[in-house]
C-alpha positions as CSV (number, residue, x, y, z in Angstrom):
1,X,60.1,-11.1,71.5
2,X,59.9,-13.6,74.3
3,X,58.1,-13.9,77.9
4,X,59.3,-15.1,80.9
5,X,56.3,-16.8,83.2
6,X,56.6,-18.0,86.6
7,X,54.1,-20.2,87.9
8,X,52.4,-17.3,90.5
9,X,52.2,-15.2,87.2
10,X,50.6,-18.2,85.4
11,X,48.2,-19.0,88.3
12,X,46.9,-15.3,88.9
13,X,46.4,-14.5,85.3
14,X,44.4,-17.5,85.0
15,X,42.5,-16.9,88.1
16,X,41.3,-14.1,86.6
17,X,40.7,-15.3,83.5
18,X,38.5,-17.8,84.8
19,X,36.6,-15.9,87.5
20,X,35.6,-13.7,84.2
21,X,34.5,-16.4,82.1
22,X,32.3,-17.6,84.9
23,X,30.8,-14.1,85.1
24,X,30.2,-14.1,81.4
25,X,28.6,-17.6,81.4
26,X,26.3,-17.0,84.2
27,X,24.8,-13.9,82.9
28,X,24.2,-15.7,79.2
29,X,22.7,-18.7,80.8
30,X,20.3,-16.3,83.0
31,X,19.2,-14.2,79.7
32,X,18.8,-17.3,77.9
33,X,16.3,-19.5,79.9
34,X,16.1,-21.9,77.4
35,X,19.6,-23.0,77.8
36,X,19.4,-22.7,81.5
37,X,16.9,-25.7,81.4
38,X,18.8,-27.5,79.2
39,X,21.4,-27.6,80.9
40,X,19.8,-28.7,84.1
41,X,18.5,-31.9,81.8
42,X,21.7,-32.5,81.1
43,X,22.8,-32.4,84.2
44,X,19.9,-34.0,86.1
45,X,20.3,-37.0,83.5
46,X,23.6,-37.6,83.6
47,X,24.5,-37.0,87.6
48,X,21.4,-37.1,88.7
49,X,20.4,-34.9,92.2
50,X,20.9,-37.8,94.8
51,X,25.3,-37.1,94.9
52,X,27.5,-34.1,94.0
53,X,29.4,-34.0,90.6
54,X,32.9,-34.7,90.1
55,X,35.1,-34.6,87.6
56,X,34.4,-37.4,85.6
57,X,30.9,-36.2,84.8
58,X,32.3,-33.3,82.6
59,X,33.1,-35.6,79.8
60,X,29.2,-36.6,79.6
61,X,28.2,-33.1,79.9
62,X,28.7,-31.9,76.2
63,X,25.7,-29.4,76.3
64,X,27.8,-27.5,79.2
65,X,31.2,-28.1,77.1
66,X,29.3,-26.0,74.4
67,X,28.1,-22.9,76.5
68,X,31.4,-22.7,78.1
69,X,33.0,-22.3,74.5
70,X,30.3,-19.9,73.1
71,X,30.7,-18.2,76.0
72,X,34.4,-17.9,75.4
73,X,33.7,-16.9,71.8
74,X,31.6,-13.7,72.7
75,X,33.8,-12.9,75.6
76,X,37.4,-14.0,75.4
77,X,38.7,-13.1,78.4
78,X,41.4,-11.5,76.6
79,X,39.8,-9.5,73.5
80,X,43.5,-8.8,72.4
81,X,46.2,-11.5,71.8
82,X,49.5,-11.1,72.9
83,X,52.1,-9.1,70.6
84,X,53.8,-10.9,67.7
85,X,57.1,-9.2,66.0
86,X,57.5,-10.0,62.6
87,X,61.1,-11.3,61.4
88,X,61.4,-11.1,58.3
89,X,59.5,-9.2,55.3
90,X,56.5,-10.7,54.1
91,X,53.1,-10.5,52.0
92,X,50.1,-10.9,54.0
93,X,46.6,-10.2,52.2
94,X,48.2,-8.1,49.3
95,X,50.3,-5.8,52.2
96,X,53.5,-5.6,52.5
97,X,54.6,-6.3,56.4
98,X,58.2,-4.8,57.5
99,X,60.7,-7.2,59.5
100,X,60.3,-5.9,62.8
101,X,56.2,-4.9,62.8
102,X,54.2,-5.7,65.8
103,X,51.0,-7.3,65.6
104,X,48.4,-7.4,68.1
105,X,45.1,-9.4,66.9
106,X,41.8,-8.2,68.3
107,X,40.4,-11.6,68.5
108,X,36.7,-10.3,69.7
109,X,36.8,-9.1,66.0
110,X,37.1,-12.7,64.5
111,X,35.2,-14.3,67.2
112,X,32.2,-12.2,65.3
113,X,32.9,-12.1,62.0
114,X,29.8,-12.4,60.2
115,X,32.2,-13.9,57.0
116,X,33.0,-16.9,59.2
117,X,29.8,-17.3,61.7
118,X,25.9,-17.5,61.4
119,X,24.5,-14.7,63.2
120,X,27.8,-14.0,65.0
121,X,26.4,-11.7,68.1
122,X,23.7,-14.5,68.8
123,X,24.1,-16.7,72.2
124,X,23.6,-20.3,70.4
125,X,25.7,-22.9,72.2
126,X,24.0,-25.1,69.6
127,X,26.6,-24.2,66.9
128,X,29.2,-26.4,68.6
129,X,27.7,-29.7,68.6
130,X,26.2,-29.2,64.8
131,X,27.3,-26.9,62.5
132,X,30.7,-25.9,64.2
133,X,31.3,-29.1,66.5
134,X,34.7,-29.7,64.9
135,X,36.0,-26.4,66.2
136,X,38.6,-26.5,68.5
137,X,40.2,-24.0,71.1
138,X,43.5,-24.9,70.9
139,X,44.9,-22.8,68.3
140,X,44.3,-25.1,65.6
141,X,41.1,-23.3,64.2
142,X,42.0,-19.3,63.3
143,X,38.3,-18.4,64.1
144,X,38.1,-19.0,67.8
145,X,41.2,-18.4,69.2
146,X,40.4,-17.0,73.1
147,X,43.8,-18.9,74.7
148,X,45.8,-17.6,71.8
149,X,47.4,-19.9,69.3
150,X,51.1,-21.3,68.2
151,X,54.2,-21.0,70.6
152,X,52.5,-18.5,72.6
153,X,49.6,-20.3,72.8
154,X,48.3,-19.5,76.8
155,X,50.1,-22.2,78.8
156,X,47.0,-23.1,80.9
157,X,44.5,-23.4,78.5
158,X,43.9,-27.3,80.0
159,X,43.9,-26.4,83.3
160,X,41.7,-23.1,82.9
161,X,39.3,-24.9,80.4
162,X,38.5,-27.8,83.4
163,X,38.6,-25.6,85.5
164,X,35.9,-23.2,84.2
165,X,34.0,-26.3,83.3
166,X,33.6,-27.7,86.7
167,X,33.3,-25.0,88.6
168,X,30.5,-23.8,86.0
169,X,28.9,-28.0,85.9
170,X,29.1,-27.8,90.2
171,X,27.5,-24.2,90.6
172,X,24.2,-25.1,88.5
173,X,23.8,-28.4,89.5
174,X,23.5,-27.7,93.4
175,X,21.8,-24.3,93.0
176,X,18.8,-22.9,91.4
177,X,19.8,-19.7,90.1
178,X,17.6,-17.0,89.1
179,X,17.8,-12.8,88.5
180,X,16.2,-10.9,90.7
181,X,14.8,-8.4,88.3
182,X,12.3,-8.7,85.4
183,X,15.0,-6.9,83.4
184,X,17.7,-9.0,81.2
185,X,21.0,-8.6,82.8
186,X,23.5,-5.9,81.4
187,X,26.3,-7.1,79.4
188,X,27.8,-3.9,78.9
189,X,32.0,-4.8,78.6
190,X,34.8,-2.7,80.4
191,X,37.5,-3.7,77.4
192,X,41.2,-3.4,78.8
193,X,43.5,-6.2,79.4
194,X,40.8,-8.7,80.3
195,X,37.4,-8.1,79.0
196,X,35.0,-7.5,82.6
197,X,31.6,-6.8,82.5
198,X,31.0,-3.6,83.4
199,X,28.2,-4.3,86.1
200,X,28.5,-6.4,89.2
201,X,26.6,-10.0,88.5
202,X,23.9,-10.3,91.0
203,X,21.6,-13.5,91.4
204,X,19.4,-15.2,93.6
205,X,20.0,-19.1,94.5
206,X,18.3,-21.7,95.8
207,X,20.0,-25.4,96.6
208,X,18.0,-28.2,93.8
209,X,19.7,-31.4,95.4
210,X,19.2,-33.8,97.9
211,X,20.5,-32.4,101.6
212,X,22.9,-35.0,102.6
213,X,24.6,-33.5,99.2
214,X,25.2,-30.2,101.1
215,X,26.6,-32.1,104.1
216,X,29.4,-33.9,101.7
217,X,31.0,-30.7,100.2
């Protein structure tokens, strides 16, 4: 079975891939204070508050690298991989498999599978730079897999990982960002082709740098 991308098609789908892991990541950081304020050491330390980040930062920012792929291990943006047609017959976990089967992987499954992670529906960035810091995204690792893995592996999984990253790094590090009720914010899902949340994200902000910052961007 094979797909046919053109780049519009790449760059909408991850547009919207993105714009939901954003969503997701926000609303984790704002239930979590904890990990809000560390990540604002992070970023205080190494970019400081007296210029605006740029790219080059992100590679410092490992704390940030980790939240964005927790985040993506609760919510994949897709909770369903992309069909696979089997061709030939084969044996997979004592069942036999017919030449021709479709399978579709429900990769929020694995993400949570309690046989693979510590307390698998717990918010803990920390995983990924101790216990799990050799775990990768890019299909090399069959227990995160939110881009998808082998030949089909999502095409822009650089591009949408930076970008993500960046955009996520520049938000909290010229804005205080807070939730305007007492109340943790929902994370009920809407599951279909990409996994939304089902309420709109609103938060309050506040700028946290220097002024001259603002003027620059």
């Amino acid at each position: 079975m094979d797909y046919v991308f053109d780049s519009q098609t790449v760059i909408q789908a991850g547009t919207e891939a993105s714009i939901t892991t954003l969503i997701w990541a926000t609303s984790l950081i704002l239930n979590n204070p904890s990990v809000l304020e560390k990540l604002k050491a992070e970023l205080d330390i190494q970019v400081g508050k007296e210029r605006y980040i740029c790219e080059s930062d992100l590679s410092k920012l490992t704390y940030l690298q980790a939240v964005v792929k927790e985040t993506l291990r609760l919510y994949p943006p897709a909770p369903l991989s992309r069909p696979r047609e089997f061709e030939e017959d084969c044996t997979i976990g004592g069942y036999t498999v017919k030449k021709g089967t479709r399978l579709i992987t429900n990769l929020s499954k694995i993400h949570t599978d309690h046989n693979v992670w510590s307390n698998p529906l717990e918010f803990k960035p920390e995983r990924f730079l101790t216990t799990d810091k050799d775990i990768d995204m890019k299909g090399q690792h069959f227990q995160l897999l939110p881009f998808g893995g082998g030949r089909r592996i999502c095409p822009g999984i650089n591009l949408g990982l930076q970008t993500v990253r960046l955009t996520l790094a520049s938000f909290l590090h010229s804005f205080e960002i807070l939730n305007p009720s007492t109340e943790p914010l929902d994370m009920t899902e809407v599951f279909g082709v990409t996994n939304s949340k089902a309420t709109s994200l609103e938060i309050l902000i506040k700028p946290r740098l220097s002024p001259s910052c603002y003027e620059s961007m």
